[in-house]
N, C-alpha and C positions, 0 to 999 in steps of 0.2 A: 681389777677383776675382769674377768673373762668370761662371757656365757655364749653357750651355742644360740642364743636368742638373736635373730637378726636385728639390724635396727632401724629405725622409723625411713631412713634412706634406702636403704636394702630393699625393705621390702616394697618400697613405691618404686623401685628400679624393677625388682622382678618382677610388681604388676603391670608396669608400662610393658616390660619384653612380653606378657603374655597377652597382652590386650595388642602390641604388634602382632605376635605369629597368630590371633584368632583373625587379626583383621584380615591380615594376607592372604589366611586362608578364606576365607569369608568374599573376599576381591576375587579370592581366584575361582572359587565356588560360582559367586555370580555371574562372573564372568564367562566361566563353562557353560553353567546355563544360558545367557543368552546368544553364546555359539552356536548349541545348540538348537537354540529356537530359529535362529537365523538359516542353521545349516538345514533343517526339516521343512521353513519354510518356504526357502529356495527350492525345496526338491518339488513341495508341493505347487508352486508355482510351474513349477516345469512339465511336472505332471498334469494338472489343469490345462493347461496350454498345449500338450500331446493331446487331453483326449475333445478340446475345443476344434482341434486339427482334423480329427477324426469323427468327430458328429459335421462336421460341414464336410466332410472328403464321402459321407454313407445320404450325408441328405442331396448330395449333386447325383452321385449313384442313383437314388430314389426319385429326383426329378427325372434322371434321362430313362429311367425303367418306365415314370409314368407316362413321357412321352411318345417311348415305342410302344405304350400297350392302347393311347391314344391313335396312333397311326392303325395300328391294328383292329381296332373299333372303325374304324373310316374307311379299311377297303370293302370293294365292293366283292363280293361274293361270287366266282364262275364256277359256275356247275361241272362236273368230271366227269359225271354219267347221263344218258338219255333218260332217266328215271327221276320224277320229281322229289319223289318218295326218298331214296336213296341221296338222293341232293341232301335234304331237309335232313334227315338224321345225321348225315357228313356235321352241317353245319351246326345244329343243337349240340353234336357232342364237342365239338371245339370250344363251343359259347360255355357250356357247362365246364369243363375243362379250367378255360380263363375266368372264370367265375367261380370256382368252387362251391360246386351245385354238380348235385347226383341225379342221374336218370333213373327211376325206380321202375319204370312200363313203358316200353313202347310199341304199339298193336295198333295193325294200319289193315282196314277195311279192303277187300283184294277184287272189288267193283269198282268201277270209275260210271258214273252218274252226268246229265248233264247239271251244268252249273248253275242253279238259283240261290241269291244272294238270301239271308236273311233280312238287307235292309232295305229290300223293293218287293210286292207282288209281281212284276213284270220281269222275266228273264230277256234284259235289254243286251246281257253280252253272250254271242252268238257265237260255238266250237268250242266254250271252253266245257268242261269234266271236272269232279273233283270226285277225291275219296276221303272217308271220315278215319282221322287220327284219333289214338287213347292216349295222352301220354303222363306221369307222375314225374313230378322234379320234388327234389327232396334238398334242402339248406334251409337258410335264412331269408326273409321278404327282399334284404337288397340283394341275395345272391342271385333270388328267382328271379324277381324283376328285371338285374342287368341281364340275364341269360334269351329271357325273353324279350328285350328292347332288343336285343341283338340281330335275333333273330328275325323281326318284323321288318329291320332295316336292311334286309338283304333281297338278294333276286328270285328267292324258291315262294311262288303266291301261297296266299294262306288266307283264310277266315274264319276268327276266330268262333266257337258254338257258346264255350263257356269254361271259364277257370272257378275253381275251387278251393283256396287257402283252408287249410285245416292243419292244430297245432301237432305235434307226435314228442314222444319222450323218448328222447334219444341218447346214447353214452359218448355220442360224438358230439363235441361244442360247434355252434354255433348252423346244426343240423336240424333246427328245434321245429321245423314247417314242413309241410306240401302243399306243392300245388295239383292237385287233378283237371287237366286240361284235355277239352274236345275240342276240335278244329276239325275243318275240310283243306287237304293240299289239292292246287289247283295246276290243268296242264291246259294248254294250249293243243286241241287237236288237229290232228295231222289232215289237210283237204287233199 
């Protein structure tokens, strides 16, 4: 007798062949996969390593940008005009400039006076004049500040009357201050 019924060999033969072709492909599966993981992580490793290349090639940039603008806090200041006045604004707007700090006012008193210090009764120094400065700086406390260290450390005399910090609301970031400052520039008169 004959039936289309496979028999007990048969069919343990065809499940060995199917449990071969699921394995191989199962082999080849895994194995794609961690091609792939390999191949992606190669790339990322290469990629991390360009931009490791590139954050040290912007941060040496950044040190030698900070060292010119170090040099440039360190020269001394030569006056271009016979005018003190005209010095002193030259040099506030350059400071303002490298500092990102706004000039909001500046009104300069058009007498020249003899020179009494605020911090003596006695006018001990003899030829100089000064005229009284208005002036508004508009940023942030460290913009102010470097703008005006700046200025104090150069060659146009100055003494200061009185600064003013008051906060403002402003649409420009990091603009949120003023300063209202009086000062007297000082000149050396001519004998």
């Amino acid at each position: 007798m004959f039936s289309n019924a496979p028999t007990t060999g048969n069919r343990q033969a065809a499940t060995i062949r199917n449990l071969e072709k699921f394995s191989f492909f199962l082999y080849f599966g895994i194995g794609g996969a961690v091609a792939v993981l390999l191949i992606f992580g190669t790339i990322s490793k290469i990629a991390v390593t360009a931009y490791k290349a590139k954050i040290t090639s912007l941060k040496s940039q950044s040190d030698d940008l900070t060292k010119k603008l170090k040099s440039i806090d360190t020269r001394t200041f030569t006056p271009v005009s016979q005018s003190p006045v005209e010095d002193f604004q030259d040099l506030l707007d350059a400071a303002c400039k490298r500092n990102s700090c706004l000039m909001g006012e500046f009104s300069v008193s058009s007498d020249w006076t003899p020179f009494v210090t605020k911090y003596s009764k006695e006018n001990k120094e003899k030829g100089w004049v000064q005229t009284e400065v208005k002036m508004m700086l508009v940023g942030n406390a460290s913009s102010i500040n470097r703008t005006l260290a700046e200025t104090i450390r150069k060659e146009v005399p100055f003494e200061f009357d009185s600064i003013e910090y008051g906060a403002i609301e402003s649409k420009i970031p990091g603009r949120n201050l003023t300063a209202k400052i009086s000062l007297r520039l000082l000149k050396k008169e001519k004998v």
